[in-house]
N, C-alpha and C positions, 0 to 999 in steps of 0.2 A: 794777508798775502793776496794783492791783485796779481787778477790771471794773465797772462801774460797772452794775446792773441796770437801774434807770430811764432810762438814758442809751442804753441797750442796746434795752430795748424802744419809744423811742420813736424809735429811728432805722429801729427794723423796720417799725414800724407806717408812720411815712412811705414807705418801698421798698413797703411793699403797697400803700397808697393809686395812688402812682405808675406800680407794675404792674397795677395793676388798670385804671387811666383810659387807660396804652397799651394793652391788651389788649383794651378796648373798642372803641380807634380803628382794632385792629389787622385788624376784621373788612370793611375798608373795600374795594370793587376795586382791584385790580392796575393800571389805568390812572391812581388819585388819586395825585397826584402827592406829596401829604401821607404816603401807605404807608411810602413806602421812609425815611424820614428818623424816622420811628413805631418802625421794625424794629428801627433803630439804636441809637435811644435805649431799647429794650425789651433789647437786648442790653449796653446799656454798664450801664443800672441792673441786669441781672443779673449782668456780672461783678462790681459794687463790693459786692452784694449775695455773691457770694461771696466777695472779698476779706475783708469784714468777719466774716465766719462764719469761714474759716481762722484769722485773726488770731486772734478769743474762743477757738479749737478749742488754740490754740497756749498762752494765758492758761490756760486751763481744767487744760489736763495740765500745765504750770509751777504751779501753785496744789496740782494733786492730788499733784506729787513733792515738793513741799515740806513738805506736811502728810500722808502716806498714811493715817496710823489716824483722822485727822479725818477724812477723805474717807470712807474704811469705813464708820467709823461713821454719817456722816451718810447714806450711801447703804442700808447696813440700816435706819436707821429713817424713811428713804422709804420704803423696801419694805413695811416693818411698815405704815406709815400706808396706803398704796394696798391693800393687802393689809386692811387692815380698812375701810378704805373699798368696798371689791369684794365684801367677802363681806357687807356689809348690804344692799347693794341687791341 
């Protein structure tokens, strides 16, 4: 199963959106009764938020033993591109 990038980055972008609107509600008093059901859901979308990072992590190194010298190589010539990208600015 390849990873799908578009699919990948708009499932992050919604988990930021989501952590970001608890995080705002998260600054509420301890007495609103609204906090503690806030916490919960701030915690479950950070485990599936991890969940889903393990998984890609798990994709990613099955993708890189399958193909090694693809991998190399494509990772030397990121380096190359960052590496000349860094040294112009």
């Amino acid at each position: 199963m390849a990873i799908d990038p578009t699919t990948l980055r708009t499932e992050l972008e919604s988990l930021t959106r989501e952590l970001s609107q608890l995080l705002r509600g998260a600054g509420t008093p301890r007495d609103n009764p609204d906090a503690q059901p806030a916490a919960g859901m701030l915690a479950a979308a950070i485990e599936a938020l991890d969940m889903r990072l393990g998984e890609t992590d798990v994709q990613v190194e099955r993708m890189i033993r399958d193909r090694p010298i693809v991998a190399t190589a494509s990772a030397f010539a990121l380096g190359l591109a960052v590496g000349l990208l860094l040294r112009r600015t």
